[in-house]
MARDOMI-913606 format. One line per 8 residues: number of its first residue (from 1); their letters; for each residue x, y, z of N, C-alpha, C. Coordinates in steps of 0.1 Angstrom, whole numbers, plus 2048, in hexadecimal, padded with zeros to 3 digits. Layout:
# MARDOMI-913606
NUM = A = X,Y,Z,X,Y,Z,X,Y,Z  ...
***
This chain:
# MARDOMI-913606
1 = XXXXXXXX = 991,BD4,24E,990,BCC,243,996,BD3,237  9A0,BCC,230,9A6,BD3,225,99F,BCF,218  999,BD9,211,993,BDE,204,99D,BDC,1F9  996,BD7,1EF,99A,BD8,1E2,992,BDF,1D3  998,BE8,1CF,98E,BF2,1CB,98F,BEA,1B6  982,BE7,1B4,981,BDF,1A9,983,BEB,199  980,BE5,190,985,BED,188,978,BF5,182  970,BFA,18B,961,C02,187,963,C0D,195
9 = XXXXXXXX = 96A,C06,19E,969,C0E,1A9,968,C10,1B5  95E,BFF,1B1,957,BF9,1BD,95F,BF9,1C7  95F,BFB,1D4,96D,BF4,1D9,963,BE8,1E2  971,BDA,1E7,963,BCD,1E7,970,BCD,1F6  96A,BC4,1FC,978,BBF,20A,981,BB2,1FF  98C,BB4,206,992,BA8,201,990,B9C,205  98F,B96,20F,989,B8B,215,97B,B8A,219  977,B7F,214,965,B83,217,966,B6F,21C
17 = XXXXXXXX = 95B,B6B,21F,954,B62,222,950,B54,21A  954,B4C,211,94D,B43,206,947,B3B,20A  93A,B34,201,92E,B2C,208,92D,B1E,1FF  936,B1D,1F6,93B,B11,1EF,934,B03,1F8  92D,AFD,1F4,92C,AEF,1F9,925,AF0,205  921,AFB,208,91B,AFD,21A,90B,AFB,21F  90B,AF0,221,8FB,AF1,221,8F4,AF8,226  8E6,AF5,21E,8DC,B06,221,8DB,B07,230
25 = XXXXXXXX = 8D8,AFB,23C,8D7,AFE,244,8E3,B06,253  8F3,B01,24C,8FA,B04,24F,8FF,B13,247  8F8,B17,23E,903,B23,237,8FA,B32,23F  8EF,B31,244,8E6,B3C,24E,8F4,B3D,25C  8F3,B34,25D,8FC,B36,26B,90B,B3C,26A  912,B35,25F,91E,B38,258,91E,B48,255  915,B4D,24E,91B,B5A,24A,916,B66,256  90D,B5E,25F,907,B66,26E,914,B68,274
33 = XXXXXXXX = 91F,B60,277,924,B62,27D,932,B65,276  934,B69,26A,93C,B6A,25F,93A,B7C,261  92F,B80,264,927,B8E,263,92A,B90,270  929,B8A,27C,92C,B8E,288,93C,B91,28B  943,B8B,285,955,B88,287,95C,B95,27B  951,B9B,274,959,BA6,26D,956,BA5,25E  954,B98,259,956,B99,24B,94B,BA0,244  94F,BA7,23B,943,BAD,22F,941,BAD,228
41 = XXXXXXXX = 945,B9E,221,948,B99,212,940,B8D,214  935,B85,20C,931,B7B,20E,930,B77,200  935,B6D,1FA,933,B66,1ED,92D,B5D,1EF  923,B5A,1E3,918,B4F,1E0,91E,B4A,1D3  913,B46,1D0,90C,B44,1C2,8FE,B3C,1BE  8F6,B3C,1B5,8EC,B34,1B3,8ED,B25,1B1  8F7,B1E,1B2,8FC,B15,1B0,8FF,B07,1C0  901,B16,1C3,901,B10,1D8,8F8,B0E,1D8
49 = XXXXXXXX = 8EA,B10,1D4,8DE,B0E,1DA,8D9,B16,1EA  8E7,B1F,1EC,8E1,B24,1FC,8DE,B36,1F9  8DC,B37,1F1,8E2,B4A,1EE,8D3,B4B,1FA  8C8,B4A,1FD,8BD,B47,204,8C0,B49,211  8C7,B42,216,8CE,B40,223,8D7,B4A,224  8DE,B50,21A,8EA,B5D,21C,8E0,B68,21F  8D3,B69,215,8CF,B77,216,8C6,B77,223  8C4,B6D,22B,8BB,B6B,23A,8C8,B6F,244
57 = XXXXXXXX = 8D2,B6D,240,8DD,B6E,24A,8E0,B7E,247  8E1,B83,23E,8E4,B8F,23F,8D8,B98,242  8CE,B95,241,8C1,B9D,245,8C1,B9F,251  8C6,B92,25B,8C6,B91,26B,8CF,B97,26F  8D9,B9B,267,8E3,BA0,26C,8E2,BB3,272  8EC,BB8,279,8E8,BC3,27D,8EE,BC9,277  8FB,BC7,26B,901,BCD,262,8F7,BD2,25B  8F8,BDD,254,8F3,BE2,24D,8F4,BE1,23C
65 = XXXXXXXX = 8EC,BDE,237,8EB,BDA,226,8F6,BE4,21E  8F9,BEC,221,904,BF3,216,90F,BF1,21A  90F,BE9,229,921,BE4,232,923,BDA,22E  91B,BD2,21F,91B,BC5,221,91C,BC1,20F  92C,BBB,20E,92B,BBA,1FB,927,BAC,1F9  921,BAB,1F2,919,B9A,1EE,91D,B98,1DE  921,B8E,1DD,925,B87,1D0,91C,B7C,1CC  918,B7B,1C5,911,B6C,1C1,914,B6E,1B2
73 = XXXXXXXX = 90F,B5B,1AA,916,B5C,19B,909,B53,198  90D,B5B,18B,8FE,B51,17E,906,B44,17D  8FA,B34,17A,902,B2B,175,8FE,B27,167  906,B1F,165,907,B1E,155,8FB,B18,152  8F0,B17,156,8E2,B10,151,8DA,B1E,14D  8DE,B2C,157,8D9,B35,150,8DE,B40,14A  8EB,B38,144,8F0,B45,139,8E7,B46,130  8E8,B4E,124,8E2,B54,120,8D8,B61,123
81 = XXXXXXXX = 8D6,B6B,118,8D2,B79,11B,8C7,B7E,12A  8BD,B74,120,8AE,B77,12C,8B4,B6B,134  8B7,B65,133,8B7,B58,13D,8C1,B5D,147  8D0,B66,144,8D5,B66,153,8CD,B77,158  8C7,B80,151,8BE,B84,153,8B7,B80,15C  8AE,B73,15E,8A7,B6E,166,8B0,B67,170  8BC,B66,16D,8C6,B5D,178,8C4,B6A,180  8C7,B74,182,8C8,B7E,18A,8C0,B7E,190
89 = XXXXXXXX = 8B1,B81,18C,8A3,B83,191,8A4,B79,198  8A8,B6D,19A,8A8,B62,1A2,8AD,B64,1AF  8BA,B67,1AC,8C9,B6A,1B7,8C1,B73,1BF  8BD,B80,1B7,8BB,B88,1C0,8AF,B8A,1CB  8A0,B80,1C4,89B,B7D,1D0,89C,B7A,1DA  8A5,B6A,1D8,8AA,B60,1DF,8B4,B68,1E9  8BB,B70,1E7,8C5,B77,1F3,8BC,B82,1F9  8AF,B87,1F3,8A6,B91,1F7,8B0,BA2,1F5
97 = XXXXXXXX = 8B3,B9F,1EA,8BC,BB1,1E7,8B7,BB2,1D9  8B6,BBF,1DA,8B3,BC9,1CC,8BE,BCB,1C7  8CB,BC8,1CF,8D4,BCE,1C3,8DE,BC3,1CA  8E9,BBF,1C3,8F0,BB3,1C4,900,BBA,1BF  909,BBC,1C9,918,BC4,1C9,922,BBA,1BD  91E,BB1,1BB,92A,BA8,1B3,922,B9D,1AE  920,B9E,1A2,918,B91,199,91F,B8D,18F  925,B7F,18E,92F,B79,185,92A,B6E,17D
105 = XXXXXXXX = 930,B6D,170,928,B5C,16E,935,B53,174  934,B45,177,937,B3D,17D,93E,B35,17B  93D,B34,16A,946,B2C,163,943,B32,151  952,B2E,14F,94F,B30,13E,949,B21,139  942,B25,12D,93E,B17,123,93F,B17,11C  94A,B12,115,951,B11,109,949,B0C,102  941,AFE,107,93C,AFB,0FB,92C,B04,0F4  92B,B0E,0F8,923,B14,0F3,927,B28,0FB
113 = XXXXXXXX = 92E,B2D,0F1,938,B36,0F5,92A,B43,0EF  926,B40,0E9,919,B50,0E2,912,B4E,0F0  90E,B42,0F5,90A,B44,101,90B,B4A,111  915,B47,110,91F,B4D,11C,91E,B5C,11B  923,B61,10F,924,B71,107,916,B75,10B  90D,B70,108,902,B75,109,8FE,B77,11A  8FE,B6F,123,8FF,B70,132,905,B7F,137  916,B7C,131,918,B8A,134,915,B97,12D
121 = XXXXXXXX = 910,B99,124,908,BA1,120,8FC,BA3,12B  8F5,B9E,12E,8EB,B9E,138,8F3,BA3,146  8FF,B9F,149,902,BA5,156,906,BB0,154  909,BB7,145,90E,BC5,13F,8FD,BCE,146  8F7,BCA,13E,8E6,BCE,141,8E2,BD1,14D  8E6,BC4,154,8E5,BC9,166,8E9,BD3,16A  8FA,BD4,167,900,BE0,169,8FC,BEB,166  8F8,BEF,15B,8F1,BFC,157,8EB,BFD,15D
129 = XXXXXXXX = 8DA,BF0,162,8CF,BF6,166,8D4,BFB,179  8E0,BF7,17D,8E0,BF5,187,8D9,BEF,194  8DC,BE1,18A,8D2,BD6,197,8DF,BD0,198  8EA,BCF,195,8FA,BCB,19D,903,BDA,199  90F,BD7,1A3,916,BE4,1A8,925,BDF,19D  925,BD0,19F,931,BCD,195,92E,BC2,18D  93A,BBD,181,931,BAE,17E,941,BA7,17B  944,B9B,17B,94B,B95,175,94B,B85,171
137 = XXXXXXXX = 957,B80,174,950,B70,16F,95C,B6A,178  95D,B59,176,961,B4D,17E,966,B47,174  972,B3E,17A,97A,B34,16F,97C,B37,163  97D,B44,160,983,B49,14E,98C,B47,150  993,B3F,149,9A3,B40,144,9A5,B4A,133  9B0,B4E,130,9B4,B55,129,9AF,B59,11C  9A9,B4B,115,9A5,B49,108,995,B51,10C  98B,B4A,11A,982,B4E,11C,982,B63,116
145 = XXXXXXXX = 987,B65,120,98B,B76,123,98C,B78,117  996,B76,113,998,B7C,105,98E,B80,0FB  987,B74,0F7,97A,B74,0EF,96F,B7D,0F8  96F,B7E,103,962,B88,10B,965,B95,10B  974,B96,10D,97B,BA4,10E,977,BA9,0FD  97B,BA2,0F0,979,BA1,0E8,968,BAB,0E1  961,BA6,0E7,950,BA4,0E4,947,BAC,0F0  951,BAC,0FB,947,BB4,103,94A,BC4,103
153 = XXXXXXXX = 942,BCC,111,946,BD5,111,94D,BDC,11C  94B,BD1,128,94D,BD7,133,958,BCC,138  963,BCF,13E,970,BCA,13C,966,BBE,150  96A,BB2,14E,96A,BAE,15C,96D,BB2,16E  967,BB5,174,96C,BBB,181,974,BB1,187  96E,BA5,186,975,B9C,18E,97A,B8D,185  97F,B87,188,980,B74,182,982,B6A,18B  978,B63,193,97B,B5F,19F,97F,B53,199
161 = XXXXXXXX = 98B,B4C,19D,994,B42,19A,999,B37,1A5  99C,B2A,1A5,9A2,B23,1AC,9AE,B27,1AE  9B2,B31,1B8,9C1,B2F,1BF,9CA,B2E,1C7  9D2,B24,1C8,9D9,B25,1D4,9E7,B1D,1CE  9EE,B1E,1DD,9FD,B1A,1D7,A01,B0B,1CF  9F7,B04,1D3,9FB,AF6,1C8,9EC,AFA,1BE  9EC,B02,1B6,9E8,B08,1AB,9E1,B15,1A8  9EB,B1A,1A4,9ED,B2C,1A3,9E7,B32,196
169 = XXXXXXXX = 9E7,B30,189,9E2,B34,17A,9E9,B3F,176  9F3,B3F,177,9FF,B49,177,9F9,B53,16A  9F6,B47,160,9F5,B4E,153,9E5,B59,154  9DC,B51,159,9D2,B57,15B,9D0,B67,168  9D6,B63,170,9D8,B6F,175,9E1,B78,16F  9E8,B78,16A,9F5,B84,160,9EC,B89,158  9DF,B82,14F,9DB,B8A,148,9CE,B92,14F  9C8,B8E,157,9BD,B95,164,9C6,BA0,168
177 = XXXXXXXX = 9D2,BA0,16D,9DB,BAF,16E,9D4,BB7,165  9E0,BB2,15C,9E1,BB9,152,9D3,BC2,148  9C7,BBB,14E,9BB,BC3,148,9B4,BC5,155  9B9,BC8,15E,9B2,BCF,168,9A4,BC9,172  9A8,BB8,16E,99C,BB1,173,9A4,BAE,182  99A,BAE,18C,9A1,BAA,19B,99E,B9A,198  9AB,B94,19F,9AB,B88,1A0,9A5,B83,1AB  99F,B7A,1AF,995,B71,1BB,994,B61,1BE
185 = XXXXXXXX = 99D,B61,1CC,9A2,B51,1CB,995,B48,1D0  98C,B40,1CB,987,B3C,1CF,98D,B2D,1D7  98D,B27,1E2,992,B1A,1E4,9A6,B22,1EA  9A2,B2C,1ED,9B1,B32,1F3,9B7,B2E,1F9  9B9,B21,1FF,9BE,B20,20A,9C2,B0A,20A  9BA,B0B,1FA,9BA,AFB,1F3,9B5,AF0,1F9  9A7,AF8,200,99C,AEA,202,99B,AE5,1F2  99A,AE4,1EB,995,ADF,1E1,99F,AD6,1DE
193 = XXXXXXXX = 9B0,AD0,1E3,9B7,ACC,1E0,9B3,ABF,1E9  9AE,AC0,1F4,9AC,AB5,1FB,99A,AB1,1FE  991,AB5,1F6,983,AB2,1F0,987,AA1,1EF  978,A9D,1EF,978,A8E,1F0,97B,A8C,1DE  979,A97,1D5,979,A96,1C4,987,A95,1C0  990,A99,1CA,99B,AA0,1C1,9A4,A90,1C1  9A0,A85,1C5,9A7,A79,1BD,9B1,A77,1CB  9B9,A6A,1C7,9C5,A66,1CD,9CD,A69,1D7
201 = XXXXXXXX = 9D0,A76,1C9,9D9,A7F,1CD,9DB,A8B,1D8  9CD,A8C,1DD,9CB,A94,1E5,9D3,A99,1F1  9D3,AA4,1F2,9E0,AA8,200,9DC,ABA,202  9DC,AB6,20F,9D9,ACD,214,9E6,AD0,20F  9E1,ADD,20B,9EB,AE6,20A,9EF,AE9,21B  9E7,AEC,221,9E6,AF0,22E,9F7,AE8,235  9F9,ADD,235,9FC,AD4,239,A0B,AD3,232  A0D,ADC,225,A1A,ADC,21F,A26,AE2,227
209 = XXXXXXXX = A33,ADC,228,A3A,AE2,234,A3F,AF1,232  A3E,AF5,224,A40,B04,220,A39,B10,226  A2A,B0B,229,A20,B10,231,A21,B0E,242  A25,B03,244,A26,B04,250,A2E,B08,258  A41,B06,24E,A49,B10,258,A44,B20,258  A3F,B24,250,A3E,B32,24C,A31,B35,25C  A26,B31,259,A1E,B2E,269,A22,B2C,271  A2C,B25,276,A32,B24,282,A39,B2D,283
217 = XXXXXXXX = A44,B35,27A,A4C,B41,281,A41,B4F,283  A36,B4D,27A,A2D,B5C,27C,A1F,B58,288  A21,B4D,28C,A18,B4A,299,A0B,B4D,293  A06,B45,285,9FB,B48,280,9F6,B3B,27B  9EB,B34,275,9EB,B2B,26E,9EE,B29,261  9F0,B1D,25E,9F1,B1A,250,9E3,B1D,24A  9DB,B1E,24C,9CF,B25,241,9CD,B38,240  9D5,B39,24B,9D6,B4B,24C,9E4,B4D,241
225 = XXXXXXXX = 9EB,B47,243,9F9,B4A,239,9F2,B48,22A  9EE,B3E,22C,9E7,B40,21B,9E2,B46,217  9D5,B4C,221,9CC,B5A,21C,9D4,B64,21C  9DF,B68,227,9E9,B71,226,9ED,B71,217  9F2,B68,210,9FD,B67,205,9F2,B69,1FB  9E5,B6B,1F9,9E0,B72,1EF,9DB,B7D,1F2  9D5,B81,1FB,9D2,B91,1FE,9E0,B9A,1FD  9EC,B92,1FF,9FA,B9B,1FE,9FC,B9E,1F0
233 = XXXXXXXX = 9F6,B93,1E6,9FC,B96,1DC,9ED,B9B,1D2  9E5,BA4,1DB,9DD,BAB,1D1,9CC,BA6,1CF  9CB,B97,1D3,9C2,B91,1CF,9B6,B90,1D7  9A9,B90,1D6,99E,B8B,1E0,99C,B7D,1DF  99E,B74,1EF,998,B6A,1F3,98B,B69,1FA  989,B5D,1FA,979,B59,1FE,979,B4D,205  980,B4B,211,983,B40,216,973,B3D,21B  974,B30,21C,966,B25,220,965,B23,22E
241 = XXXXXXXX = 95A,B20,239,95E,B18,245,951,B1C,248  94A,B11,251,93B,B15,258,946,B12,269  951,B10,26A,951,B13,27B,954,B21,280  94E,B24,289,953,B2E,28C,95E,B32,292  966,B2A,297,977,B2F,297,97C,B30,28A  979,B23,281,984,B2A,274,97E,B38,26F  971,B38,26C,971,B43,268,974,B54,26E  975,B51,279,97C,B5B,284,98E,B5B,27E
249 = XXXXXXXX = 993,B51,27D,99F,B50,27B,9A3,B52,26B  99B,B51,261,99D,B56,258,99E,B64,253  997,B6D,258,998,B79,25A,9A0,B81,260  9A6,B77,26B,9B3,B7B,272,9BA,B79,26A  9C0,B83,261,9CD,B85,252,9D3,B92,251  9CE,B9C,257,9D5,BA8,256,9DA,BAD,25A  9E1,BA6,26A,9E9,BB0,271,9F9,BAB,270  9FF,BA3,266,A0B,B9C,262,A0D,B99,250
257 = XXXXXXXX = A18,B9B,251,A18,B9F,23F,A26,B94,23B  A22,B8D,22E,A2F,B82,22E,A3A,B8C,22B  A4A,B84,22A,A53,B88,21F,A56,B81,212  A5A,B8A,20C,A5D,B86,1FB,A60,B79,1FC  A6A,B71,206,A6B,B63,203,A61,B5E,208  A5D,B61,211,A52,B57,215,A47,B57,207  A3E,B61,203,A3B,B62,1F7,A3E,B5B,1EC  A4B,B58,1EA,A52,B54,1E0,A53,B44,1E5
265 = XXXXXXXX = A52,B3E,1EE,A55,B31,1F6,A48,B27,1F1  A3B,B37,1F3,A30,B31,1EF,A2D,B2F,1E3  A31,B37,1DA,A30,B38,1CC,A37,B2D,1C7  A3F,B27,1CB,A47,B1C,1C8,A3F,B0D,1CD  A34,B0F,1CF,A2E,B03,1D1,A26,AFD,1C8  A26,B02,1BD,A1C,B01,1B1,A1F,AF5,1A7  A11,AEE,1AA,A13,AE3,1A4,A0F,ADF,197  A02,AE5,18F,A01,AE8,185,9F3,ADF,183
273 = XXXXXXXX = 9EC,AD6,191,9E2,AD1,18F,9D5,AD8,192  9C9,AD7,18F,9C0,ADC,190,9B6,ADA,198  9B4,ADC,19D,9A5,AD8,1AB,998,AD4,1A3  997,AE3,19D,989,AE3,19D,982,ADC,18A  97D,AE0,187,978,AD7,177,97F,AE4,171  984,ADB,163,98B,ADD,15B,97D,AEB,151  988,AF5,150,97C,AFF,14A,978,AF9,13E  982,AF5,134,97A,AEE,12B,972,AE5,126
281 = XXXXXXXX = 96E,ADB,132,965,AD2,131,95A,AD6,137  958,AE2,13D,94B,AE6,13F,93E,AE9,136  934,ADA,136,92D,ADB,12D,91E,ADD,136  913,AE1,12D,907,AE0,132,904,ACF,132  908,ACA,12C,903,AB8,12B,909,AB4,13A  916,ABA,142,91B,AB5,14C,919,ABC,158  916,AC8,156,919,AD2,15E,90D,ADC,166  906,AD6,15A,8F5,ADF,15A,8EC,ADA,167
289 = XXXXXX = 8E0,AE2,16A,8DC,ADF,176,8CF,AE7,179  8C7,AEA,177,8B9,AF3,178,8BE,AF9,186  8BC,B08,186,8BE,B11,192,8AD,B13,193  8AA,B12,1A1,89D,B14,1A6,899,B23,1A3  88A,B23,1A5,889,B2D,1A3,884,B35,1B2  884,B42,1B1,883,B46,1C3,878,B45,1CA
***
């Protein structure tokens, strides 16, 4: 498994496991055999409602707790200081770990931005006390960053973001470079383009014929070329799947490497629409949601 070493030190795997939409009774089995097939990366959040079901799967597992990096994210009902404070205390019962490798918040909230500041300040705290090993955040676009980079103290490890080739954030990742944040595609592979939400318009990337000549001359799939085309170009994915072949087959990515055009074939597929909710309409009046307690 190929590592990516974050900007604290950590080093995390590049491809790990996502549990996006997976229900509690299906996401135990999902990362059991997610853990059996190689992977060492498991992403949550408090928001899945399953982090419960991750930390039962990793307990049963015969991997050992330090072979094993876990991500989960505060949601915007418990930003703020003591409150994502207690978001954590939550997470980390609910996965059953003392100490949590990657804690992000989940989304920015513009409409109440001292609040958000204050969250991450609390994941600053964590970090000191050493109850997480990294911290970063989800859906910041540029304006976000700026103002955190601005006010905080500890630069982001990560920015986990919607990407794939029909919607890349060009802008947003140049400036994640450029300050040393790792970029993290969540939806890598553009389930979220063909989601029953995404309208009308919907269509797989999967299915685009730029992806599929490229799979057919490297005798791979069109969902491995995609994960390919971001781990090539630097980035950690978190592809989704409770079957156990895809997720066998997604982790099959590292023994073939694209070329510049093929790269460039994919890069050229960018459409400029958005999957997931618009960061700036993320409100607590629409968005909010009581996170249980453990």
């Amino acid at each position: 498994m190929q590592t990516l070493t974050l900007n604290n030190g950590v080093e995390m795997p590049a491809l790990g496991l996502g549990v996006f939409q997976t229900p509690p009774d299906e996401t135990r089995a999902a990362v059991t055999a997610a853990l059996e097939l190689g992977y060492r990366h498991i992403d949550t959040a408090a928001a899945y409602g399953n982090e419960r079901e991750v930390g039962q799967a990793i307990r049963a597992s015969a991997v050992p707790r330090d072979g094993i990096f876990i991500e989960t994210k505060i949601w915007i009902s418990d930003y703020g200081y003591d409150e994502t404070l207690h978001g954590f205390d939550k997470s980390a019962a609910k996965l059953g770990l003392d100490q949590i490798d990657l804690l992000i918040l989940h989304q920015a909230l513009p409409s109440d931005f001292d609040k958000t500041l204050a969250a991450y300040r609390a994941l600053e705290r964590l970090l000191a006390d050493g109850k997480v090993r990294a911290i970063g955040v989800s859906n910041f676009m540029v304006d976000h960053l700026t103002t955190l980079l601005d006010t905080t103290s500890v630069v982001p490890a990560v920015n986990q973001l919607e990407i794939h080739p029909y919607f890349q954030q060009r802008p947003v990742l140049d400036f994640d470079d450029q300050h040393g944040i790792l970029n993290q595609a969540w939806s890598p592979i553009g389930g979220i383009t063909f989601y029953p939400g995404y309208g009308e318009e919907r269509r797989s990337v999967l299915a685009d014929p730029a992806v599929t000549a490229i799979a057919e001359v490297r005798g791979k799939s069109p969902a491995q070329v995609l994960l390919r085309w971001g781990i090539q170009q630097g980035r950690s994915v978190i592809p989704k799947s409770t079957k156990r072949h895809r997720i066998a087959e997604n982790i099959d990515v590292f023994d073939f490497a694209l070329t510049a055009d093929e790269l460039k074939s994919l890069d050229a597929l960018e459409t400029g629409r958005r999957g997931g909710p618009e960061p700036s309409g993320v409100t607590l009046a629409a968005y909010g949601r009581a996170i249980q307690e453990a």
